[in-house]
Structure formats: C-alpha cells, structure tokens
DRENGUMAR-985881 format. One record per residue (C-alpha): residue number from 1; residue in one letter; y, x, z. Coordinates in Angstrom, 2 decimals. Layout:
BEGIN
     n   res        py        px        pz
   NUM     a         Y         X         Z
...
***
This chain:
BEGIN
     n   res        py        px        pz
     1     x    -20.52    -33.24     -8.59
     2     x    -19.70    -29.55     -9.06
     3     x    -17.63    -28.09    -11.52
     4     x    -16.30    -24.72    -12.74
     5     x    -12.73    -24.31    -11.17
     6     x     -9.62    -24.71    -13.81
     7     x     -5.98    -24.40    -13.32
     8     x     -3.92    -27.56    -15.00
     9     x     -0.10    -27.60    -14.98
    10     x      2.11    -30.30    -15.94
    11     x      5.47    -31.08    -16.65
    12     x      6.19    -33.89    -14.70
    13     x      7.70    -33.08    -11.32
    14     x      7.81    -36.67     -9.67
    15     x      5.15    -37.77     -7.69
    16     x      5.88    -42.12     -8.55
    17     x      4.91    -41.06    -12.66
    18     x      1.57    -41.39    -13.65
    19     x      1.08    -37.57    -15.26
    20     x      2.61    -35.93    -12.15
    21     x      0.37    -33.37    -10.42
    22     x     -0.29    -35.65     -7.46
    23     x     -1.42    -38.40     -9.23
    24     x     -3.55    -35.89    -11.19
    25     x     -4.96    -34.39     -8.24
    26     x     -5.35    -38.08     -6.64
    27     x     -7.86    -39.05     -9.65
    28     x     -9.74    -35.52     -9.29
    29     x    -10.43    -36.57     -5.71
    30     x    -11.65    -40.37     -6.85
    31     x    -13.55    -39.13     -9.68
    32     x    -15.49    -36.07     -7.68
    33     x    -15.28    -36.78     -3.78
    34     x    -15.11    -33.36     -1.81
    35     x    -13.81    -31.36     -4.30
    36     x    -11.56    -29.18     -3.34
    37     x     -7.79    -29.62     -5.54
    38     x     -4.70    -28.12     -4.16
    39     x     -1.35    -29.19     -5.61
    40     x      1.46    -26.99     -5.45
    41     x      4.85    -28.25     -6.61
    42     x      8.24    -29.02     -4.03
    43     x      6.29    -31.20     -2.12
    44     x      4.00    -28.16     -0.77
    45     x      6.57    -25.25      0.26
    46     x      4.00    -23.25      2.55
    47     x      0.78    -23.85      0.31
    48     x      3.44    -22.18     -2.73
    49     x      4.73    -19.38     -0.21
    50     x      1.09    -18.14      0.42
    51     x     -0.34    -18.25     -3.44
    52     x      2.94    -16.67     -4.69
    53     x      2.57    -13.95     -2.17
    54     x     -1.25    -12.97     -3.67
    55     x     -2.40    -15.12     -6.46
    56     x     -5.23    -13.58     -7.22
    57     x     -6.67    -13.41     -3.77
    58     x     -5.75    -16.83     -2.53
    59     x     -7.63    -17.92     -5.61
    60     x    -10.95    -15.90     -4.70
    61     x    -10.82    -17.14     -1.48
    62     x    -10.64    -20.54     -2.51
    63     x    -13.69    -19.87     -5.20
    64     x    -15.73    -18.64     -2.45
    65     x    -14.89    -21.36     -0.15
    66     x    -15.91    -24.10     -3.26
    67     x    -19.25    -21.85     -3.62
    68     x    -19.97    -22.06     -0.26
    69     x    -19.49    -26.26     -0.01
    70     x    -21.02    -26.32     -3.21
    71     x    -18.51    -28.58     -4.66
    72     x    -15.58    -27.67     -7.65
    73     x    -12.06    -26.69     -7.21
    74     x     -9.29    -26.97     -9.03
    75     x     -5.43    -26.49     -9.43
    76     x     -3.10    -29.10    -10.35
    77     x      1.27    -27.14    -10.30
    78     x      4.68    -27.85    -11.82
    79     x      7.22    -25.90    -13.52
    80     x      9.13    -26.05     -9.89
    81     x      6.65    -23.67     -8.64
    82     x      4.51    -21.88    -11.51
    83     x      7.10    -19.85    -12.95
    84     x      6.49    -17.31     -9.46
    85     x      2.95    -17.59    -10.76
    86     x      0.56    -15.17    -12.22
    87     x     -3.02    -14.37    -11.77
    88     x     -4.07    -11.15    -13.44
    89     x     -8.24    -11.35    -11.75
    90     x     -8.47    -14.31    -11.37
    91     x    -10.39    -16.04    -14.49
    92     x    -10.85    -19.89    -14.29
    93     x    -12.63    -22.17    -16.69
    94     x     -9.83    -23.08    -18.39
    95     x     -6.08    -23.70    -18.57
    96     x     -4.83    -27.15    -19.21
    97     x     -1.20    -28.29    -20.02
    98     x      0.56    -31.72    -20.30
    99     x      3.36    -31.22    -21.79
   100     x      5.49    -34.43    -22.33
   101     x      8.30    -33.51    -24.33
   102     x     11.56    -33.20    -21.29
   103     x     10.81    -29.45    -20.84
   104     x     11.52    -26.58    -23.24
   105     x      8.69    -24.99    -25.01
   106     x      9.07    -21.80    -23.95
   107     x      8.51    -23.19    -20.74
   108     x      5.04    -24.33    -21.48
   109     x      3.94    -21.35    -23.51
   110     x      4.47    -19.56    -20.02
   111     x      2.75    -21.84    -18.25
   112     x     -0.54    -21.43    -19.96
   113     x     -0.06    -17.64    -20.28
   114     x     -0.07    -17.68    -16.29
   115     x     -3.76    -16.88    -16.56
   116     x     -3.37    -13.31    -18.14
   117     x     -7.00    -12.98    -19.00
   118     x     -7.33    -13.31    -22.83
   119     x    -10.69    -14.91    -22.53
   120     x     -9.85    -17.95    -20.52
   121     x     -9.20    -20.83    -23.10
   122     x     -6.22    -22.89    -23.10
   123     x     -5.98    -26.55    -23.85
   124     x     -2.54    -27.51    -24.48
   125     x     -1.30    -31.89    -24.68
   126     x      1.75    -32.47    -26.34
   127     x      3.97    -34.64    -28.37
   128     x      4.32    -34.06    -32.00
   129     x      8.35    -34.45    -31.16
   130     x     10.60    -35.10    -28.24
   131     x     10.97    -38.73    -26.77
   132     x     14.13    -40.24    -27.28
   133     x     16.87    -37.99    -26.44
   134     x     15.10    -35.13    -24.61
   135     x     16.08    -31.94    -24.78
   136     x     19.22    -32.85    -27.15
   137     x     22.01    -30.84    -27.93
   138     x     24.91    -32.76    -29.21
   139     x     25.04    -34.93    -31.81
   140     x     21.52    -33.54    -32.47
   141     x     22.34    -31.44    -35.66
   142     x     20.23    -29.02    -36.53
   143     x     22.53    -26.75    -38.39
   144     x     25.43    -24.92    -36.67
   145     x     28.36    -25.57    -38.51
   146     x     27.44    -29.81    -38.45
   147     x     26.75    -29.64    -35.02
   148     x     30.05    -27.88    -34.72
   149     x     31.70    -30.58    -36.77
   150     x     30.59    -33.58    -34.59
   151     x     31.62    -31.71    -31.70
   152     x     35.19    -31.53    -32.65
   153     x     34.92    -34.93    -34.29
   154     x     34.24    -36.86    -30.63
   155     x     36.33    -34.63    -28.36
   156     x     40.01    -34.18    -27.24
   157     x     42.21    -31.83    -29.49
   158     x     43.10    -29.90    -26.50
   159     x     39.58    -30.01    -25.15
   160     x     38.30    -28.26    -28.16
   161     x     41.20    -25.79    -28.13
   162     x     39.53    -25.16    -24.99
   163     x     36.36    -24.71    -26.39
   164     x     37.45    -22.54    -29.22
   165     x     39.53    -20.15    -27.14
   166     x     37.31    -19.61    -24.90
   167     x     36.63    -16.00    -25.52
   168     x     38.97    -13.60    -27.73
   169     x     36.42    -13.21    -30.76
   170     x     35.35    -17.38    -30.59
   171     x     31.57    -16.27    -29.84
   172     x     30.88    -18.62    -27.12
   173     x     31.15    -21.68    -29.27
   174     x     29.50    -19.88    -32.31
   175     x     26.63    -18.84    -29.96
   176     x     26.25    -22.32    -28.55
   177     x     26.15    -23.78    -31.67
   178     x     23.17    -21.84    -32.81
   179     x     21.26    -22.29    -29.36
   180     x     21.98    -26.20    -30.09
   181     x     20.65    -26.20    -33.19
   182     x     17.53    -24.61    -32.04
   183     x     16.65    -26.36    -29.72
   184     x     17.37    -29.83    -31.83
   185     x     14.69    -28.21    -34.68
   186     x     12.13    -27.88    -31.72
   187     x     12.58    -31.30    -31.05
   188     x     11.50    -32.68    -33.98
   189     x      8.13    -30.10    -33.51
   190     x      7.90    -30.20    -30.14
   191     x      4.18    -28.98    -30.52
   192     x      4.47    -26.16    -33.04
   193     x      7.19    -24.74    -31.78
   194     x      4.95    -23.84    -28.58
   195     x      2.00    -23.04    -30.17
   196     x      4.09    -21.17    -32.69
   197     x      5.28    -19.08    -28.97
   198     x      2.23    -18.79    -28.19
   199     x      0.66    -16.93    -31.41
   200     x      3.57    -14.77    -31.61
   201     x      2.30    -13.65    -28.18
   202     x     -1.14    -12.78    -29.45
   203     x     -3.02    -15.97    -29.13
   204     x     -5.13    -17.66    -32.10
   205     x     -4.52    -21.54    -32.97
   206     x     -8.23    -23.34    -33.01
   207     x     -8.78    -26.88    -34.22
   208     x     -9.35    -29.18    -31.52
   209     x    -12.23    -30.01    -30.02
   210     x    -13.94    -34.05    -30.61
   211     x    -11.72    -36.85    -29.51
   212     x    -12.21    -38.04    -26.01
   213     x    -14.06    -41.81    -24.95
   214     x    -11.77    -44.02    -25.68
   215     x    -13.48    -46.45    -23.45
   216     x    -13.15    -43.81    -20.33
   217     x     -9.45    -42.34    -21.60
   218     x     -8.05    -46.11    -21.25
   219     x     -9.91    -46.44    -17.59
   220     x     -8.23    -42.91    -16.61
   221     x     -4.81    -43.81    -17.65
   222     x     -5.16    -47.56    -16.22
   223     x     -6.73    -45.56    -12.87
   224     x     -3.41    -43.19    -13.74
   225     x     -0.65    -45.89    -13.74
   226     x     -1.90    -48.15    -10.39
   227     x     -1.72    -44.81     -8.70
   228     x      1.63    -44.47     -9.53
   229     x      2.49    -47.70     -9.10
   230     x      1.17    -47.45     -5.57
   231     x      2.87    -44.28     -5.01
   232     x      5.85    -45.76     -5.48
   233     x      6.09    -48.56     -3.84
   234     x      5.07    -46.19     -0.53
   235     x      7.56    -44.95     -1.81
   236     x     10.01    -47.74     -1.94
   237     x      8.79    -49.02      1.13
   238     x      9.73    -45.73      2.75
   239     x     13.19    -45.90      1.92
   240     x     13.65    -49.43      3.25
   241     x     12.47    -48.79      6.44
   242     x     14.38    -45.29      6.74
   243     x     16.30    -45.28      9.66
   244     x     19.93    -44.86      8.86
   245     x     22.06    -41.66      8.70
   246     x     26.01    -40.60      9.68
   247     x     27.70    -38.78      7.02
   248     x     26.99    -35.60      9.01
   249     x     23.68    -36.25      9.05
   250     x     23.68    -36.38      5.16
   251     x     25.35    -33.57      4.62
   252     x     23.40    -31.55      6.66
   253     x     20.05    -32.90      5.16
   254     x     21.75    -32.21      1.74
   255     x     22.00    -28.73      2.80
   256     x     18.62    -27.92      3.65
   257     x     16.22    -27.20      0.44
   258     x     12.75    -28.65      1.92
   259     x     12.68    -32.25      3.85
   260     x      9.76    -33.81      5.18
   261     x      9.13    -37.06      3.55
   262     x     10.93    -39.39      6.18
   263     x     14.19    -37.30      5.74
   264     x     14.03    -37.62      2.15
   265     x     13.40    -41.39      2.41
   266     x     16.82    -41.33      4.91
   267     x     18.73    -39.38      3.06
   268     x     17.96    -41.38     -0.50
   269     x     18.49    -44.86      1.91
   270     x     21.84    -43.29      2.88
   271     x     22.98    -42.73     -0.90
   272     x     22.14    -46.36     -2.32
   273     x     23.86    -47.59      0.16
   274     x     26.85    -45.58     -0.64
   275     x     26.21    -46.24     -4.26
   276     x     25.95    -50.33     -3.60
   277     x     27.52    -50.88     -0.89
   278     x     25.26    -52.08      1.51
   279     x     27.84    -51.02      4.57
   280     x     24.94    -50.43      6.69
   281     x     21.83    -53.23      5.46
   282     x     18.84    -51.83      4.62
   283     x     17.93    -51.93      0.94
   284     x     16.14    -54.30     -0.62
   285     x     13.64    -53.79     -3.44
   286     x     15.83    -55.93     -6.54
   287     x     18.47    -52.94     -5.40
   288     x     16.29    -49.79     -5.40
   289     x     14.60    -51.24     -8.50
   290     x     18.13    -51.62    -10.35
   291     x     19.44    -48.01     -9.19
   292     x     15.87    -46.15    -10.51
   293     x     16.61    -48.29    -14.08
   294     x     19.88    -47.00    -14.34
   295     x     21.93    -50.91    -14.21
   296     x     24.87    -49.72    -11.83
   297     x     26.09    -47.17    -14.87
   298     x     25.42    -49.85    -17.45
   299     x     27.39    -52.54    -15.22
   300     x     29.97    -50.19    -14.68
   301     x     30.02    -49.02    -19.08
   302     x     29.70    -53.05    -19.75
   303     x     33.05    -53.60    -16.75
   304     x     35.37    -51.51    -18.94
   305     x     34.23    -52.88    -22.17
   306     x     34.68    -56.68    -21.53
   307     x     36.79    -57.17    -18.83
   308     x     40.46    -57.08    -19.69
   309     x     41.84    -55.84    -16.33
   310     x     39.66    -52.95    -17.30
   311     x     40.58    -52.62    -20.93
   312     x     44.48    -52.49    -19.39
   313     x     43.30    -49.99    -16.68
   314     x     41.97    -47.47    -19.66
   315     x     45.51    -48.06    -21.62
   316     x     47.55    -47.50    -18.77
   317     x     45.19    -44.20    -18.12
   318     x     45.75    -43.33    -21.58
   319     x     49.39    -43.78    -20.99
   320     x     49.44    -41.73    -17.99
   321     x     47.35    -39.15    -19.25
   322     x     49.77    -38.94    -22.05
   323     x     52.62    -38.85    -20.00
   324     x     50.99    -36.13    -17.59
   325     x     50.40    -34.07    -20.87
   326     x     54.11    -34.46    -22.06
   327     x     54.84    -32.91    -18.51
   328     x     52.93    -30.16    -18.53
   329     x     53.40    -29.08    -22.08
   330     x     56.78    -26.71    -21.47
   331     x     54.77    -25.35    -18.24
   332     x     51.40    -24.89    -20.34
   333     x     53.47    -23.10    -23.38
   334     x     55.14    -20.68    -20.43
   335     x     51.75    -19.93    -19.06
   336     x     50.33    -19.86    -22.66
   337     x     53.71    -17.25    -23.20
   338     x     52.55    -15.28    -19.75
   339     x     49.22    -15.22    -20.77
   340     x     50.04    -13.52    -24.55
   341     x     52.46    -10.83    -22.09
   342     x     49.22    -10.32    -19.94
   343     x     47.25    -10.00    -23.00
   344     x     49.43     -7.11    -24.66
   345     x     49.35     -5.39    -21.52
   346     x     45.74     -6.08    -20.50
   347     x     45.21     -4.61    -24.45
   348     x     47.58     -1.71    -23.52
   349     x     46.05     -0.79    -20.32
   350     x     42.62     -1.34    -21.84
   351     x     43.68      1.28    -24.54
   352     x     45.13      3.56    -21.76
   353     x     41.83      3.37    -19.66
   354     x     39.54      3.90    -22.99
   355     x     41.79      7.22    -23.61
   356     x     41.15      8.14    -20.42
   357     x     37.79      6.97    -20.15
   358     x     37.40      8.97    -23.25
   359     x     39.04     11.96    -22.04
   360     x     36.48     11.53    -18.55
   361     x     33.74     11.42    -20.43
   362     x     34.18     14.73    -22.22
   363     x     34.88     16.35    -19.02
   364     x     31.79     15.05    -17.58
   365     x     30.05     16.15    -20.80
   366     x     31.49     19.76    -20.58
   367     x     31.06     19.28    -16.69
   368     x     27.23     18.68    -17.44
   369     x     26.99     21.51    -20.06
   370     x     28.01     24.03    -17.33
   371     x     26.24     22.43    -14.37
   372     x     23.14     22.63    -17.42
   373     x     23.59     26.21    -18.22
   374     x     24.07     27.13    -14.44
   375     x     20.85     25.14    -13.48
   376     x     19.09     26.75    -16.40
   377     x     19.98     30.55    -14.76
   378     x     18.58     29.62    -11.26
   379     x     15.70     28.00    -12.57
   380     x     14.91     31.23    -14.53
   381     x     16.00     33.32    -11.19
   382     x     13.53     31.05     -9.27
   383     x     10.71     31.51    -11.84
   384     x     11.16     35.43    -11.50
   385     x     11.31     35.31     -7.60
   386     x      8.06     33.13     -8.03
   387     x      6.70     35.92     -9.98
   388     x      7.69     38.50     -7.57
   389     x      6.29     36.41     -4.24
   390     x      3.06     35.95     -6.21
   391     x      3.03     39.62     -7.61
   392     x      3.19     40.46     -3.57
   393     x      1.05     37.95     -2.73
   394     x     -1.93     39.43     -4.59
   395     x     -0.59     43.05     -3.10
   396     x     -0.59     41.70      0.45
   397     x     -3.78     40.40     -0.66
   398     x     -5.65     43.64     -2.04
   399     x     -3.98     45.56      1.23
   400     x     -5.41     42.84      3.64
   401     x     -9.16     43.25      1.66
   402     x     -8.72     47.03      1.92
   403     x     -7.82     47.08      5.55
   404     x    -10.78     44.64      6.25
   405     x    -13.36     46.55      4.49
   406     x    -12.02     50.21      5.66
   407     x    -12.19     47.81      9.13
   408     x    -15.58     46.79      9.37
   409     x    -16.94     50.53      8.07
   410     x    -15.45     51.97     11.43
   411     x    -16.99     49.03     12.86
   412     x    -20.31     49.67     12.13
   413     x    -19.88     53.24     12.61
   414     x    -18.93     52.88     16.09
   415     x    -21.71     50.68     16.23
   416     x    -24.02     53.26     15.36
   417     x    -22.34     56.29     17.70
   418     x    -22.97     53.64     20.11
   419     x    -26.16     52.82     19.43
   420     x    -27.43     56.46     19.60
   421     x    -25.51     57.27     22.77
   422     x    -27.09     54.48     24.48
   423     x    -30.64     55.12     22.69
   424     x    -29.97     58.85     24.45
   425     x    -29.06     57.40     27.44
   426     x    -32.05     55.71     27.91
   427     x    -34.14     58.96     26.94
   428     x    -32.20     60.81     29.50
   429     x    -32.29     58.15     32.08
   430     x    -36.39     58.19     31.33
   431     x    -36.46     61.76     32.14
   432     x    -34.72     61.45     34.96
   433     x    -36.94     58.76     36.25
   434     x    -40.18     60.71     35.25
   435     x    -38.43     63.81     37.19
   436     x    -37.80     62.01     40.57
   437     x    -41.20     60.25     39.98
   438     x    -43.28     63.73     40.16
   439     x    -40.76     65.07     42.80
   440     x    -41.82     62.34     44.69
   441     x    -45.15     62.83     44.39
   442     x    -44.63     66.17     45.28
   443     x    -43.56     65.04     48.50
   444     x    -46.25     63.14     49.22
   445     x    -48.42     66.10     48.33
   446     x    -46.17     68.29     50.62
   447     x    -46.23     65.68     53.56
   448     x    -50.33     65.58     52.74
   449     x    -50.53     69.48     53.39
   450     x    -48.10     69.22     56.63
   451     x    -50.14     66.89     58.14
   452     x    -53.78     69.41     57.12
   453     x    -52.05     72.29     58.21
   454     x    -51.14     70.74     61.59
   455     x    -54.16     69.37     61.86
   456     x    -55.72     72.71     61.50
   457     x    -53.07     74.24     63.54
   458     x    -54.23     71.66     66.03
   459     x    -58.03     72.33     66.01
   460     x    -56.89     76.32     65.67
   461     x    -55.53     76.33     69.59
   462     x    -56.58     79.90     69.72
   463     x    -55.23     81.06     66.49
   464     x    -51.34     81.02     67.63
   465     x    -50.01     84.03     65.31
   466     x    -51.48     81.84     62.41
   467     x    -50.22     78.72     63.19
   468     x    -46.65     80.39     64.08
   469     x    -46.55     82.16     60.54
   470     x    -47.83     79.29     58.84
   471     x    -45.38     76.76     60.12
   472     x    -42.69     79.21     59.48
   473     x    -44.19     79.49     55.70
   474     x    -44.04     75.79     55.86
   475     x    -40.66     75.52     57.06
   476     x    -39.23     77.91     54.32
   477     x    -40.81     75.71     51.90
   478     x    -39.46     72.46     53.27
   479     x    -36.25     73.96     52.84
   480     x    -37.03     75.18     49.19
   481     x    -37.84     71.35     48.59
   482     x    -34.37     70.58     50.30
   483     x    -32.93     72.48     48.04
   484     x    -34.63     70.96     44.57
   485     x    -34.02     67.53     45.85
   486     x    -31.97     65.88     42.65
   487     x    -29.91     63.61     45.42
   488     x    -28.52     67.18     47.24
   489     x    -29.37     69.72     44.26
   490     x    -26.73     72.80     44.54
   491     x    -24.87     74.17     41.85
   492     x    -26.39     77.82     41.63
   493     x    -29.55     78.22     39.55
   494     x    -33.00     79.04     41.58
   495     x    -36.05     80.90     40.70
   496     x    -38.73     79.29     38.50
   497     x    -41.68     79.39     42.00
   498     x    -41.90     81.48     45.07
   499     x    -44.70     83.12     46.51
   500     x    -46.63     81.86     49.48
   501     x    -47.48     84.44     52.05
   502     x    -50.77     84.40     53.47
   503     x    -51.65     86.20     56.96
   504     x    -54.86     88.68     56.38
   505     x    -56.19     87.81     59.65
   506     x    -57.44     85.23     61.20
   507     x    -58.14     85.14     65.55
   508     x    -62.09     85.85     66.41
   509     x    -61.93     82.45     68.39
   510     x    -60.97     80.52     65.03
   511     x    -63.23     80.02     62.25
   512     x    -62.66     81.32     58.42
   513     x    -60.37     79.20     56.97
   514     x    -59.77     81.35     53.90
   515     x    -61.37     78.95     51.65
   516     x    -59.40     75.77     52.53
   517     x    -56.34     77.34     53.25
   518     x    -56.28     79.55     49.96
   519     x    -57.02     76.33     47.38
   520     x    -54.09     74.09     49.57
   521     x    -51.59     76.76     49.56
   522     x    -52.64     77.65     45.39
   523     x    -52.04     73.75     44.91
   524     x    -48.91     74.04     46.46
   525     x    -47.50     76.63     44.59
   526     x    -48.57     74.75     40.88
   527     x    -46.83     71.49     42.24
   528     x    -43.78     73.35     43.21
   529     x    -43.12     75.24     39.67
   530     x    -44.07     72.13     38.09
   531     x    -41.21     70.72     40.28
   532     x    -38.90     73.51     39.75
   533     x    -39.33     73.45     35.92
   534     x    -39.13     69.74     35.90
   535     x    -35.31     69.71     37.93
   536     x    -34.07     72.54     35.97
   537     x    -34.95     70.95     32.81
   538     x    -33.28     67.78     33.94
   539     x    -30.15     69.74     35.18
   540     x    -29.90     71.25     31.42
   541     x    -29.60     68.00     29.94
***
C-alpha cells in the first residue's frame, strides 16, 4: 500500500502511552508493511542531529527513496525535538497533530506551522479543555486579583512577603498573576485557544471533515493500547533485569543527556531502589507498578495524616520552625536595616551614575556631531579628488588615443618608405642582374672571337704581321673588358666604345679574309658599346 508522505506530531513524549510517536509509528508499520516511518523524538539523537541540520533535504531524500521502493513514508516527532524543526520546500500531504491537553497551545500552533507552505492542510486533535489539572496555575482562577487572593490565602505570611517584595515596583507577582490567569482561561478552551493562534497567524478555520469508522477507530485504539501495554512491560522487564549500579555510576549516567536503553533501564533500577529500599534486590513488578501510580507519595501524605507519631513530628516542626523564626527575627530586621542603607546608596549611586551617564552621553552626542561634520568634509574632499582622478583619467585617456593614432600614422608611413625602398631595390638589383647577364654574354662572345681569330691565326702560318697586330688588338680589348668588369670596375669614367684597328694588308701566302674578319670585328665593337652603355648606366644608379 502506497501513500502520499505526511508529517504527524504529537504531544506525548513517552514511548509506554498509547498516542506516543512510537506507538504511532508501530501501527503505521502493522497497518502498511514496508513503509518507510521515521520517528524522531529523545529516543533518536543522531536521526534528529541529521534532519535538524537540513530539513528540507533529508526530507527529499527520503521522498525519493519511498518513490523508488514504491511504498509511503511518513513522519511521526515530539515537542522534544520539533521545535529545531522547519521545512520551508518540503510540502507533504498533510500535517497532523494530537494534541492531548499537558502541553501549551502555543506549542501546538508551532508544531503544525513547521510545514511553512500555506497550501499543505493541517488536521489538528484536541480536547475541548484540559484533563484534570494540566497546565494549572494556582488555585486555577482565571482573574488576576482572585488568583492573587488564593495565593496569599494558602501560603506563609513571610513567604508571601517574599513574593511581594520581590522586585522594587511589585511587578513580578502582578505579571505572574496575569500569565496564571491566562493560561487557566486556555484551559477551559484548550482547542480554541490554538486554533484561535493559529488564525491570528494567517490560517482559515474549516469545518471538519466526516467522522471516522467507528468500527475501525475502536480496532486502532484497541491495536493502540496492547502496543503500549507491550511496550511497557519490555519495558518493565528491562528494569528488573538491569544490572545494578554504584552511586558513581549513577551520577555519572545522570550526567550524560543521551543513554542507550540498558543504561536507562540501570539507572531507573538504581533509583527505585533508592526510593523503596530494596538495599540491593532487584525490583519486582507490584513495586515498579506502585512507583509509576504515584502510592509511595500518597503513603507518605496518608503517614502524616493518621499516624500520631507523625501528627507530633509536624507540631514539634511547627514548634521549631517557630522557634528558628523567633531567632532569626533581630538578625533578619538588621539585614532588612542593611539592606534599606544599601538601598539609599544603591539609589544614590544609581542617581550619581545616571548624571554621569547623562553627562557621557552628551559628550558622545557632541563627540559624534564633530566626528559627523569632520567625516562629512573628507567625504566631500574624497568626492572632489574622485572628480579630479577621473577628470585625469579621461585626459590620460584622450593623450594615450592621440599618441596611438599619431603612432600608427608613422607606422604606416615607414611602412610605405619601406616598401618603396625595397620595391627600388629590387628594380635596381634587376638591372644589375640584366647588366652582368649581357656582360656575360659578352664574354662568351669575346671568348667565341678569341678562339676564330686563333684559329685563323693558326691556319694564317704565313701571315705573322697579321696575326701579331691582331692579337695585340685583341689583347687591348681584353684589357678594355678588364676594365668594364662590374666585380673590378675603376672609379674614373671611360669612353662610350673604342675603335678597332684593322691592318690594310694581308700576306700574298694568306687568303682574303676581309670579309670574315670585318663582320667579327663590327660585331665586336656593337657588343662592346652595348656593354659600355649598359655598366655606365648601372654605375649611375
């Protein structure tokens, strides 16, 4: 069986009554096996340490946990632990409160306001009016001045002397008077005094929803009471078979604020047998069963009604007390004297600090004014030095843009210088390369007519005049071409060509040349003005 998960708190905070929240959560688990219900109250210190330290997602963790078993989950808490509670995501079915009467009402309006989402409903069970004497203040009057009366009605003169005087102006027993009365008109409307809480908070009062079975609300609360029942007698069983403690032992167990349940068993063995007298015997269930009804006090209240060594016992206290008060009266009317001297100069040096408390305080005021007026003149220096850094700010600024921009234009001017220098250093390094290029050729031309000219000079054995003046001719222009050579060129400017000389005649043994010789020497000359032109034209640049 799966249900939507709800939060239900109740006032009952021990576990051996049949409304607490374990016996609660015990009939959740009979009625739907494998649900999952957690019950925080004293019993459960760590499971209250993790929810109180993130409510809302300890409970979403838990919903997603009961989604993924597919079974319900719910939350069953007492006012021990719920008032560290508070869940402002989380949004559960409902909120459910049993509320039997022993708890005040402001209590319970908290407790179903621990769900802060206004949508979630809230189901609240309570008495019309308080059981017995619960929450009772008094005599339970519910006006001031007769609860007042009955209080000085039942107690000691000096007692209520006591009372009165405990404060100079008499407030403390005014203001307990009204809190007394209070609370007795909220016992006699237990319920609408917390649903009264609760719609002066914001919430709206609906009629309640259609009676329950009666047939399955009398099986719950039979299922209800043998759970309790069974409870405690584990628990009674517990404490009879407790192992005994020392009186160290108790007090240190006293001391501690969680127990597990077999120290709590020892430690309640350990005070019924202090309380009966059991010198060391184990318990037995007539005597746990007489201490949980309360029959020791009432032995003890019927003792010194009926029996008349105890009726002679309260005289002689009387007496005694009298006595004791006889003594005491000279010393308690010197103290009361010391105390009215301490008053008058508690009042006097109360006056004398208020003067000067008085007289502090306007210092500090004038103190303040000045600090004020001096804290007023830096702020409005610092507000003008903030205008000044910002006016130079913007300055530095408007330099910094200028200086880039007047920056970048000499930039890309150099650029451009640069670019034409090298664009002109390529032309002239083209030139150059053009200039060698034909100068070389020029060579090979030259080398070309060296070799014809000594192979004519060769087949011309006869002609020795010719070949003398022609390899002379030669020579002077091998050293012409020397000279135009760009890797040695001189310094001093030469003449545009030179003429070749020609010999006007030839040996009878040798054939006429004239032909051959005349077009290699013309071709000569053209290749060396084109060479000369060529190298002076470089050398200009």
């Amino acid at each position: 069986m799966q249900c939507e998960p709800f939060l239900c708190w109740t006032s009952c905070q021990k576990g051996e009554h049949a409304n607490s929240a374990q016996q609660l959560a015990n009939l959740h688990r009979e009625r739907c096996p494998g649900a999952l219900v957690d019950v925080v109250d004293s019993s459960t210190p760590e499971l209250a340490a993790e929810l109180a330290a993130d409510p809302d997602g300890w409970a979403e963790r838990r919903v997603a946990e009961a989604k993924r078993l597919g079974v319900g989950w719910a939350i069953y808490c007492t006012p021990a632990i719920s008032s560290g509670l508070s869940w402002a995501r989380w949004r559960p079915a409902a909120v459910i409160a049993f509320a039997g009467g022993r708890v005040g009402p402001e209590h319970v309006a908290q407790a179903l306001a621990r769900v802060r989402c206004p949508e979630v409903p809230a189901y609240l069970y309570a008495p019309e009016r308080c059981p017995g004497a619960a929450l009772r203040v008094g005599s339970g009057a519910t006006s001031p001045a007769e609860l007042v009366r009955d209080l000085r009605s039942v107690a000691d003169p000096p007692l209520y002397g006591e009372l009165t005087g405990g404060d100079a102006e008499g407030a403390w027993l005014s203001a307990w008077a009204e809190l007394g009365a209070q609370r007795n008109r909220q016992r006699f409307a237990y319920r609408a005094s917390i649903t009264g809480l609760l719609e002066r908070e914001g919430w709206e009062l609906q009629a309640p929803g259609p009676e329950p079975c009666p047939v399955a609300g009398a099986q719950a609360a039979a299922d209800l009471k043998a759970a309790a029942l069974a409870h405690s007698a584990a628990a009674d069983a517990a404490v009879i078979d407790a192992r005994p403690l020392t009186e160290q032992e108790a007090t240190d167990l006293a001391k501690q604020r969680h127990l597990e349940p077999l120290d709590q068993a020892a430690l309640k063995r350990h005070r019924l047998a202090a309380a009966w007298g059991l010198e060391g015997s184990p318990p037995t269930q007539s005597v746990i069963d007489a201490d949980r009804d309360g029959l020791r006090d009432r032995l003890r209240l019927g003792w010194l009604l009926a029996t008349p060594e105890a009726i002679a016992l309260v005289g002689a206290h009387d007496q005694a007390l009298q006595a004791l008060r006889q003594q005491l009266e000279p010393r308690l009317a010197e103290l009361e004297q010391r105390l009215a001297s301490r008053d008058t100069e508690l009042r006097e040096a109360r006056e004398t600090a208020e003067m000067s408390l008085l007289q502090l305080h306007q210092q500090v005021q004038e103190e303040r004014e000045r600090h004020s007026m001096a804290e007023g003149e830096k702020q409005r220096q610092l507000e003008a030095g903030v205008r000044d850094l910002e006016q130079l700010r913007r300055s530095k600024a408007a330099q910094e843009s200028n200086h880039e921009q007047s920056k970048a234009a000499q930039e890309r001017a150099h650029a451009q210088a640069r670019a034409e220098l090298e664009q002109g250093l390529a032309s002239r390094d083209t030139q150059l390369r053009e200039a060698r290029e034909e100068a070389e050729m020029t060579f090979q031309q030259l080398h070309q007519a060296q070799e014809e000219l000594e192979h004519y000079f060769l087949k011309a054995r006869a002609g020795d005049q010719l070949a003398q003046a022609q390899m002379e001719q030669l020579q002077r222009a091998q050293s012409l071409l020397v000279r135009l050579n760009p890797d040695v060129l001189p310094s001093a400017p030469y003449p545009p060509a030179l003429a070749v000389e020609v010999l006007p005649e030839l040996p009878a043994a040798m054939p006429d040349p004239s032909l051959q010789t005349q077009a290699l020497l013309s071709t000569y000359a053209a290749s060396l003005q084109r060479a000369s032109a060529l190298l002076e034209r470089a050398r200009r640049y």
